[in-house]
Each structure stands twice: as structure tokens, then as C-alpha cells.
N, C-alpha and C positions, 0 to 999 in steps of 0.2 A: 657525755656521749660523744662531742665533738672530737675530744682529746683519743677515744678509742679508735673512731674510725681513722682518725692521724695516722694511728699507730700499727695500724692492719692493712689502709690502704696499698702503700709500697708491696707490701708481703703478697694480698691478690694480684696484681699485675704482674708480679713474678712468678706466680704459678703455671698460668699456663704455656708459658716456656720452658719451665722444668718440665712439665707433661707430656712436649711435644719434643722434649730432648729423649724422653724417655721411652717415648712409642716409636721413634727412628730407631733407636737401638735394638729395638726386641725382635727384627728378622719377622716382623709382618709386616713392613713397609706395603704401602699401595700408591703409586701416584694420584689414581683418581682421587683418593680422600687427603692428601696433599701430607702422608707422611712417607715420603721419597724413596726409594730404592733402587734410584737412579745411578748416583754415583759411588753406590758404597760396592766393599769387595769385600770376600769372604776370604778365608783364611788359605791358606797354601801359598803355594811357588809359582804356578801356572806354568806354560808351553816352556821347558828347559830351563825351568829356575829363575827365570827373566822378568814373569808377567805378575801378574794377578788374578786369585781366583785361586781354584784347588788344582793339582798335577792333572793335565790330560791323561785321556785313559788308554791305555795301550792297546788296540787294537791288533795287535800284532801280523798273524797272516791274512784274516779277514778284511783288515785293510789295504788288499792287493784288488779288493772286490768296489765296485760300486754299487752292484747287487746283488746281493747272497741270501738264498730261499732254501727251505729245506722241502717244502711237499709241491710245491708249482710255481711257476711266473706268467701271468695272463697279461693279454697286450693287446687292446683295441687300437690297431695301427693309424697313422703310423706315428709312433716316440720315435722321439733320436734318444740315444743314450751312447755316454762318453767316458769306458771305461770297461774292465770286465766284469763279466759278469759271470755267476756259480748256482748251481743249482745241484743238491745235497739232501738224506740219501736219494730221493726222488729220482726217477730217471731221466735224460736228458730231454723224452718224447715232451715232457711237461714244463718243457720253455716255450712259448708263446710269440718270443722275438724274431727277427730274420735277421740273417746277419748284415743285411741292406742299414738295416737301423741301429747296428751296432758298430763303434768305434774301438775296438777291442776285441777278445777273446771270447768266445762264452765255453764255460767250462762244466763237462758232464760225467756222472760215473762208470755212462756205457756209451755204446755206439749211437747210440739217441741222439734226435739234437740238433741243428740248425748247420749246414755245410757253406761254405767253406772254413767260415770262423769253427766251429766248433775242435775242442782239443779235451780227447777224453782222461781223464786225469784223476781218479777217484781217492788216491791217496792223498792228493794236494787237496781236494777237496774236504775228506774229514778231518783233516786236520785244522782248516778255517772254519768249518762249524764249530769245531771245539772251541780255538781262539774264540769267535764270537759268542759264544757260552759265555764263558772265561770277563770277555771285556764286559759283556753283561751285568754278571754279579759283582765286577769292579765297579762300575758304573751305580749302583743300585748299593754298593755297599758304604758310600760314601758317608760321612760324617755332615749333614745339611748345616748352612750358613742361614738360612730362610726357609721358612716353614710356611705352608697356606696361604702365601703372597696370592691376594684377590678373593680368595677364597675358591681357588682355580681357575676364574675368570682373570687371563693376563692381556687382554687385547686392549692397548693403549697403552701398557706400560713401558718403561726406558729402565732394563734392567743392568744395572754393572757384572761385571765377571763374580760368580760364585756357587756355590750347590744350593739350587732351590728343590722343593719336595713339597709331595703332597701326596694325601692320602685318598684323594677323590680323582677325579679324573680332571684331563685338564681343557678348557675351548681357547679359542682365540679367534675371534667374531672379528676382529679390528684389527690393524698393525700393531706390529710389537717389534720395538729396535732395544740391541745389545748393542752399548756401548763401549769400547775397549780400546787396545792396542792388540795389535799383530799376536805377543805373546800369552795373550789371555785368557781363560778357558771359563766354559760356565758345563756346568752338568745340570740336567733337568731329570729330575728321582721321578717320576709317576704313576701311583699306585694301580691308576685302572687305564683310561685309553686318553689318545690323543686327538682330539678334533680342529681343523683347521676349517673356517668357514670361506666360501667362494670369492675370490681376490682379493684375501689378508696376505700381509705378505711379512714377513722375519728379517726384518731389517739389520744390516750389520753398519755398524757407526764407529768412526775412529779407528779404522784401520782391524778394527777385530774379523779372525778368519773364520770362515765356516767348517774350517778343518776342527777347529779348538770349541768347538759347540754337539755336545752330548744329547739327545733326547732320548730316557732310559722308558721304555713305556709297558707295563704289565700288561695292556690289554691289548686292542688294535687301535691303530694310528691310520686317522683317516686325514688325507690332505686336499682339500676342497678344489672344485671346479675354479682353473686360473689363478691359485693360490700362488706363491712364489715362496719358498722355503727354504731355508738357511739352515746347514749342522747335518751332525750322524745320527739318522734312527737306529739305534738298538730297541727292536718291539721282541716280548716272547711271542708274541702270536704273531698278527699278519697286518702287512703297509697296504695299503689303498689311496694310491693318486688317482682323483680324478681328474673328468675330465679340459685338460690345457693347462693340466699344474704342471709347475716346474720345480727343481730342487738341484741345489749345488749345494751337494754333501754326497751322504752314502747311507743305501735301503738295504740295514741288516735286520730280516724276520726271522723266526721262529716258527713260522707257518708260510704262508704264502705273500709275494706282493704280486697287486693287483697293477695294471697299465693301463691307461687309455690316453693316449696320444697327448702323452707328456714328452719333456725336457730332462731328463739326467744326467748332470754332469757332476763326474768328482772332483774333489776339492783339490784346488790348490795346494802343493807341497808345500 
């Protein structure tokens, strides 16, 4: 009997290191349960071939916008926002902003619309609806590195550049920092909406930009009272900052976004 356990002992204590080699690799990392998904990266090129993670998504004319709505823009004053802003096909009466609180253009399909900024422009406009379509279903059509990281619950995680997805919706109750370099991209696939709860904030770490941070959201994307927010929402439906959120990136809906005496500013070139 002695001579058995001898001979099996070694073999246990190697197991669960094999184990724990082998639940890192399988793209359900979670830090909380101490199987990391920290420093790994998924597959691609990242920002120009340079980085890590999957190819950024082309935004193309859409990203000439900080905010681009197709049915309304509502604005419990007063937000600063830093950037233009487009409002598609809706008409311009249904921007909510003044141009007091805008640092750019606001752009409408008719006479509608907030003076002196306003620049009525309807073909420039359906044209970035389409783009935002477009980077949409790029966004969404991605090839996932990580699947159901948290089980949708990512608030505390320390995520590397890569395509994570899920088929639930997603919260984030707590801080959640991306890890990277300047050239690194993460896309975030998700199936149903997005919840940001009141002063979580998306921490960017190691130089990674909020330019190169995707959030693709099939439902509405809500971003909590004094949240602070990092990256590009692409929602099919409708953004919702509350109240004293802020966000350095860019609010592309599918329906409506919602204001209340927020921060917007766009990203960094």
C-alpha cells in the first residue's frame, strides 16, 4: 500500500496544475476565481498591424461623429460635449443640445436644430448612418477569443486586448481596467444590453486608447449616474448617460441617446 501511494503521490500534485493550465486557456478566464484573463490576447493585428487583440473596426464616416442618433438626442442640461454631433433620419427639432454646450457642429437633415452650430447636411448624414450600420455588424461579426468571461458579470476584471462575447447581457457594478498598449484593440460582442452601475469607471492601463475599445450592444446601453467610461458604443437601439456620467469615446445608437448633464468627449486620434 505504501509503495502505491509512492507511486501516485507525485502524479496528484501535478494535477492540478495541469487543470489550472488548462481552464486559462479555454477563453473563460475570470480573475475573481483566480483563472486570469488578464494578460492574455486574442488573436489578430490590432490598431495597424502593430498591437494586439483583433484589427480595429472601421468606423468609417460615423466616426467624424461623437454622437450619432437616428430618432432623438435628449439633454437634461447642462452636458459639455466635445465633438460633432448628427442626428439621422429624425429631424433636427429632435436634438435637445444648444450649441452653448457643444464643441463642434451639430449636424441635421432639415432646417431644424440648434443655431448657430447647426449645418444642415442630410446626405452627409445618411451616409454615417449607413457607416455605423456597417461598423456594427463588423463589430458583432467578429470571431470571439473569450466567451462568457464572468458569466456577464465583468466588474473587477483586468482584461487584455481581445474579442470577448456573450450571450446575456453584460453589468459592470465595479471597476474594470483594460490593459494594453496604445496599438491594442478589444471588441466587446453583446448579445442583450449594457449596464454601467453609478461611479464604475473603465479604466484604461498601459497606455491602451479608448479610440481602440469597441462596446457592440444589441439592446440599450445604460451608463450609470457619475460612471466614467472608456471606448465606442455601437448600441442597435438606444445610449442612456446618466446622471454626471462621463465618456471619452463615441455614442453611436440605433435609436435614441439619452443626456443628462454629462461629459463627452471623443477620442483621441
Amino acid at each position: 500500500m505504501n509503495r502505491i501511494e509512492r507511486l501516485f503521490k507525485p502524479l496528484m500534485s501535478v494535477t492540478p496544475l495541469l487543470l489550472a493550465a488548462l481552464l486559462a486557456g479555454c477563453g473563460g478566464g475570470d480573475d475573481r476565481i483566480g483563472a486570469s484573463v488578464s494578460t492574455a490576447a486574442g488573436t489578430g493585428t490590432g490598431a495597424g498591424g502593430a498591437g494586439r487583440g483583433p484589427a480595429p473596426v472601421n468606423l468609417r464616416s460615423a466616426g467624424n461623429f461623437v454622437i450619432l442618433a437616428q430618432s432623438q438626442i435628449t439633454n437634461v442640461p447642462t452636458s459639455t460635449v466635445t465633438g460633432d454631433v448628427g442626428l439621422s433620419p429624425a429631424t433636427g427639432a429632435g436634438i435637445g443640445l444648444t450649441c452653448a454646450q457643444v464643441t463642434g457642429a451639430i449636424y441635421t437633415v432639415d432646417a431644424a436644430g440648434p443655431l448657430p452650430c447647426r449645418v444642415t447636411d442630410a446626405t452627409r448624414l445618411t451616409t454615417a448612418i449607413g457607416d455605423k450600420g456597417t461598423a456594427y455588424t463588423d463589430a458583432a461579426g467578429r470571431a470571439p477569443d473569450f466567451t462568457e468571461v464572468g458569466a456577464g458579470n465583468i466588474g473587477g476584471l483586468n482584461l487584455g486586448p481581445a474579442t470577448y462575447k456573450w450571450s446575456s447581457a453584460v453589468v459592470i457594478p465595479t471597476n474594470v481596467t483594460l490593459t494594453g498598449g496604445p496599438n491594442d484593440v478589444w471588441i466587446f460582442q453583446i448579445a442583450q444590453g449594457l449596464t454601467v452601475s453609478s461611479g464604475a469607471r473603465i479604466i484604461l492601463a498601459g497606455g491602451a486608447l479608448a479610440k481602440n475599445v469597441y462596446w457592440q450592444t444589441f439592446a440599450a446601453a445604460d451608463i450609470g449616474t457619475t460612471s466614467q467610461f472608456n471606448g465606442v458604443i455601437l448600441s442597435l437601439t438606444s445610449i442612456a448617460m446618466k446622471t454626471g456620467a462621463s465618456i471619452n469615446g463615441r455614442l453611436l445608437a440605433g435609436t435614441a441617446v439619452t443626456l443628462d448633464q454629462n461629459t463627452v468627449t471623443q477620442p483621441a486620434p
